[in-house]
Structure formats: structure tokens, C-alpha cells
N, C-alpha and C positions, 0 to 999 in steps of 0.2 A: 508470179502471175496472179490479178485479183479474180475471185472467185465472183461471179455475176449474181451468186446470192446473197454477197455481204454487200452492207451499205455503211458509210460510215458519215456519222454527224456530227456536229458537233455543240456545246451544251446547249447554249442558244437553240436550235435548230431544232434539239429536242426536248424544250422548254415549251416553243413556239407548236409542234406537233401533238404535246399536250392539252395546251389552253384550246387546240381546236378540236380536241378530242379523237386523235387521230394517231393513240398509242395504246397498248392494252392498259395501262395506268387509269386510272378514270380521274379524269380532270378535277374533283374534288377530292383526292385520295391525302388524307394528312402528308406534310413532309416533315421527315427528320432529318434532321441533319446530323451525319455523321463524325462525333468527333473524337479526339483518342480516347475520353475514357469508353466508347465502345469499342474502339481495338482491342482496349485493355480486358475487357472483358468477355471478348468473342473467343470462340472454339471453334478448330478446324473439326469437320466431323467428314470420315471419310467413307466410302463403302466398305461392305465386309471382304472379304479375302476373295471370294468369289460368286457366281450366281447361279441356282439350280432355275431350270425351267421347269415350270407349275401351270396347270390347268385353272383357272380360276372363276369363279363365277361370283359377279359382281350386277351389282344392281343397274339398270340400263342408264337411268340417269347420271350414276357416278359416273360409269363410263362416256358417256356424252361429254359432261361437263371437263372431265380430264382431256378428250378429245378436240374441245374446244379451244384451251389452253395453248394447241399447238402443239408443233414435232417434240419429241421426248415425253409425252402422257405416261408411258410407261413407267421412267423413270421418276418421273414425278409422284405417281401412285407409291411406288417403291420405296421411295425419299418419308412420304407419310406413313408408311410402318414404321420403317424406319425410328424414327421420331416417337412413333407411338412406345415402338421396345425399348427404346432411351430411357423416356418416360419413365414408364411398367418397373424398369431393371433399376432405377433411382429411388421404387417408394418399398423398394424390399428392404 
């Protein structure tokens, strides 16, 4: 049974939904193209084992801006520590 919230297009279609700026992509956004030597060099990064819930007080803009983004803001915030402790844990 398809879900009324999925849409599916196909590249054309959202090539064409680009150039009319009618994707969160911004119609001037560099393209790369993807080829295997960045498979070769991509890492699966996954979550950690599990999630505490945390109070947190964040700036109102950051939050807007995340909230902009669309469903998963959370996730996304999360994703950017994330990355940040990668980081941090890589210049020890």
C-alpha cells in the first residue's frame, strides 16, 4: 500500500524541479558527481548504541533554522555533534 506522503520522481523530473527552484537544493548549488573513488573512500558512520534524553537550551535561531530544514531537526542537530565528537576524538 503506497503511503500518500511519498512521491516518487524520477531524475529528470527532479532535474526539472531544480532549475525551477522548487526543491530545497538551491538551483545554483555545485554538483558533484559521484564516482567510485568516493565509495572508496566514504565511511558508514552510524549512531551510538543508544539515546539519553537531555534538556537543552539552544539558541532561538539555531533552532528555527533546524526547524526549517524539515521533519528530523532533531536528528539532524544530533548528527552535528555528532561529527563535532568525531572530530574533537581525531585531534587527540
Amino acid at each position: 500500500m503506497a503511503r500518500k506522503d511519498i512521491k516518487r520522481y524520477s531524475p529528470e523530473e527532479l532535474k526539472a524541479l531544480r532549475v525551477r527552484g522548487k526543491t530545497r537544493t538551491r538551483a545554483d548549488a555545485p554538483v558533484r558527481e559521484i564516482d567510485a573513488d568516493f565509495w572508496e573512500h566514504a565511511h558508514l558512520v552510524m549512531p551510538g548504541p543508544g539515546k539519553t534524553s537531555v534538556h537543552l537550551r539552544v539558541d532561538s535561531d539555531v533552532l528555527e533554522w533546524f526547524r526549517k530544514q524539515g521533519r528530523g531537526h532533531l536528528s539532524r542537530m544530533n548528527a552535528v555533534l555528532r561529527s563535532y565528537v568525531e572530530a574533537a576524538r581525531g585531534r587527540r
